[in-house]
Each structure stands twice: as structure tokens, then as C-alpha cells.
N, C-alpha and C positions, 0 to 999 in steps of 0.2 A: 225440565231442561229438554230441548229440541234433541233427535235424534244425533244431529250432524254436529251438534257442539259435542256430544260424547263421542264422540268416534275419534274428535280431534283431541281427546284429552289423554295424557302420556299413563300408560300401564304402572301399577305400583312395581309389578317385577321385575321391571326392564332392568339390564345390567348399566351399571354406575360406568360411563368411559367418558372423556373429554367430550363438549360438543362441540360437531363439525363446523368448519367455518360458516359462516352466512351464507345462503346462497347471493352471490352478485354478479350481474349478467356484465358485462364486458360493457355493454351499453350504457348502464348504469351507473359503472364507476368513476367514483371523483376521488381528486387530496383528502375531500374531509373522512371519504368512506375510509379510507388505507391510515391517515393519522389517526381514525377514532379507534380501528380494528388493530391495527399495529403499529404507532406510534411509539410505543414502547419498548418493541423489538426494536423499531429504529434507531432507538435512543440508547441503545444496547448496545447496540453494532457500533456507531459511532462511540461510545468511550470502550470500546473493547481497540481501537484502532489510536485513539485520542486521549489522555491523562490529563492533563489542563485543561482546566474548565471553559476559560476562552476558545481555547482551539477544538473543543470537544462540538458548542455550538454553533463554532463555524461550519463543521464536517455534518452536522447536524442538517442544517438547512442546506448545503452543498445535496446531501443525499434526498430530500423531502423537492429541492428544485427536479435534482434528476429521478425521481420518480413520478412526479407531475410531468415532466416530459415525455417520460416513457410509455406511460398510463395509456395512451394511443394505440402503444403496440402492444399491447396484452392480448392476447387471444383465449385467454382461459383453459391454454394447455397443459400450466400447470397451477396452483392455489396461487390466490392474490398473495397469501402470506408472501410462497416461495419466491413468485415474483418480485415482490417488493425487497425479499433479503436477496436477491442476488442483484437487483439494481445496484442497491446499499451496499455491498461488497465491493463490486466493481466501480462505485464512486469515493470510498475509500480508500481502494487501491490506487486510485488516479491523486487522490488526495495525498498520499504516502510517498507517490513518486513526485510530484511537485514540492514537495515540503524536503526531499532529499534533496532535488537541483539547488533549489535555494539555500539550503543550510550549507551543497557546493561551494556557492559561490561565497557566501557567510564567512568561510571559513580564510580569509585575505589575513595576512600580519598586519594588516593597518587598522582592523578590526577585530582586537583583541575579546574575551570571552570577560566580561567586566566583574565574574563573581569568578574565575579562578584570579588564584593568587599570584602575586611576580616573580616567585618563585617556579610555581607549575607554569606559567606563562614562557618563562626563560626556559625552562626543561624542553617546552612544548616546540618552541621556535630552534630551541637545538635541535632536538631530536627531524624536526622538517630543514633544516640546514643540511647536517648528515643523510639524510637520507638523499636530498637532492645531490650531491656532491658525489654519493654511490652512485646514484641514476646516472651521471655525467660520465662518469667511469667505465661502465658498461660498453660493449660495441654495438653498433649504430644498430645493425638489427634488433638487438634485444632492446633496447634502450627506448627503440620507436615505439613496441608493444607496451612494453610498461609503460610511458608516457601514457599513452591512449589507455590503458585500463586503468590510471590513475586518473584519469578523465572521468571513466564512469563507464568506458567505452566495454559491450559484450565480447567473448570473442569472435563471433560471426562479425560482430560491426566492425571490430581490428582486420580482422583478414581482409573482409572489403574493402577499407580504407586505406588497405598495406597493398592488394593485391594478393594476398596470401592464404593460402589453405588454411582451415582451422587446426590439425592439426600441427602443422607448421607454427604457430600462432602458440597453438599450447607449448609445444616443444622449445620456442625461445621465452616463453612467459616463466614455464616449468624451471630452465635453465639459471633466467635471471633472477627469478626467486631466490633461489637458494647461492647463488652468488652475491646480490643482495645481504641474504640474511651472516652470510661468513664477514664478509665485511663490516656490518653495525654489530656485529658481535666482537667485532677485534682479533677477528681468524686468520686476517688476509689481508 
């Protein structure tokens, strides 16, 4: 056996640790390297965000699109791994927040939830009756905030949208909460 093939062959005593990732130049990287190397991870992350299996490989290829896009901007600053899992997080995050807007808007009386019961249906449409009817009650201040935070609205995006300090914003949110809450309780 040639000198140079034994020099490259691994010591019996070397200590047992994980091996490091592949070396891969920045250059070099494609989809197939990142799905061969961690496709799996990715596959991870998505039902770690995703329980139904339809919607798990939707989020799937969602995150495998935006790391093919990304893959451009990889500078090798940190491991492709790392790279790849924080794509994946950050297109699941986006995935989580659009799947809230629309479950938003999902949520209409005209468009009942067809596996609860008309029973739980009727509680449900009560309980959103009452509460609207407290919100009406409230004074226009408070009533404005809560409107918008029942929107979805932050408080920095409520005081922007009122003109109002954040603490302001807390302090009539604060308020009407627990005026609110005396009310559907039968306090008041």
C-alpha cells in the first residue's frame, strides 16, 4: 500500500464523537446537497410546527422553496445545518402567522365549525353575542382598543392607529379587561 493512502487512513485510537458536517463550499451548494444532508431535520421542524399530515407537507415544501432561495445568501458563516434550520423556522413562523389570519377570518357565524355540535355551536354564538354587547357597553376609549386588539391588532399598532402612547393603550386595554370580565361573569 502507497505511503500517502496510509497516512489517510483514520487511527484505531481516535476518540468516537459525531462526524462533522461535510465540508461544502458555498459554491458548491445545491437543494439536493441540504435535502440529502438534512432533509430530515427539515422534516422535523415542519411537524414540530404542523400535526396534520396535509398541512405538515405543505409547510414542508414551503420551507425546502425558501431554502432554495436562500441558498444564494449563505456565506458559510455559520453550518449549512444551522443555516438551513433557521431558514425553516423562520418559514414556519410565517407559515403559523398566515394560517392564524385565515383561521381570523374562518372564524364568520355563517361559517360554522361543522364537527362541533349545535349545541356547542349555540354556547359558542352566545358566548360571541355577549361578549359583543359588553364591548358596546364600554366607553368609546376603551371600547376602540379592544375592538383593534380583537382584530389581532399589537399594542404599538393600537396606539399608532388611536394616536396613543403604549402605555395609554395598556392602561384602557388593562381597564377594559377586567370590566369586561365583571360583566360576562354577572358582577355588574
Amino acid at each position: 500500500m502507497p505511503a500517502a493512502a496510509l497516512a489517510r487512513l483514520p487511527t484505531p485510537r481516535a476518540p468516537a464523537r459525531p462526524a462533522p458536517e461535510p465540508a461544502v463550499t458555498t459554491a458548491l451548494v445545491d437543494i439536493e446537497t441540504v435535502l440529502r444532508e438534512h432533509g430530515s431535520m427539515l422534516a422535523r421542524i415542519a411537524g414540530s410546527y404542523e400535526s396534520e399530515h396535509a398541512r405538515r407537507d405543505d409547510l414542508l415544501q414551503e420551507i425546502t422553496m425558501a431554502v432554495w432561495r436562500a441558498l444564494p445568501s449563505w456565506r458559510g458563516d455559520a453550518s449549512l445545518r444551522t443555516f438551513a434550520a433557521r431558514v425553516a423556522h423562520n418559514r414556519a413562523i410565517d407559515h403559523l402567522a398566515r394560517e392564524k389570519r385565515a383561521q381570523g377570518d374562518e372564524l364568520d357565524e355563517h361559517h360554522p365549525d361543522p364537527e362541533a355540535s349545535p349545541l356547542r355551536h349555540a354556547e359558542a354564538e352566545q358566548r360571541r353575542e355577549d361578549l359583543v354587547a359588553a364591548v358596546r357597553r364600554l366607553p368609546l376609549g376603551q371600547r376602540q382598543v379592544v375592538v383593534l386588539a380583537l382584530e389581532g391588532f399589537s399594542q404599538n399598532e393600537i396606539g399608532q392607529a388611536l394616536g396613543l402612547e403604549d402605555n395609554t393603550v395598556a392602561q384602557r386595554l388593562s381597564r377594559a379587561r377586567r370590566q369586561l370580565q365583571q360583566w360576562l361573569q354577572g358582577e355588574g
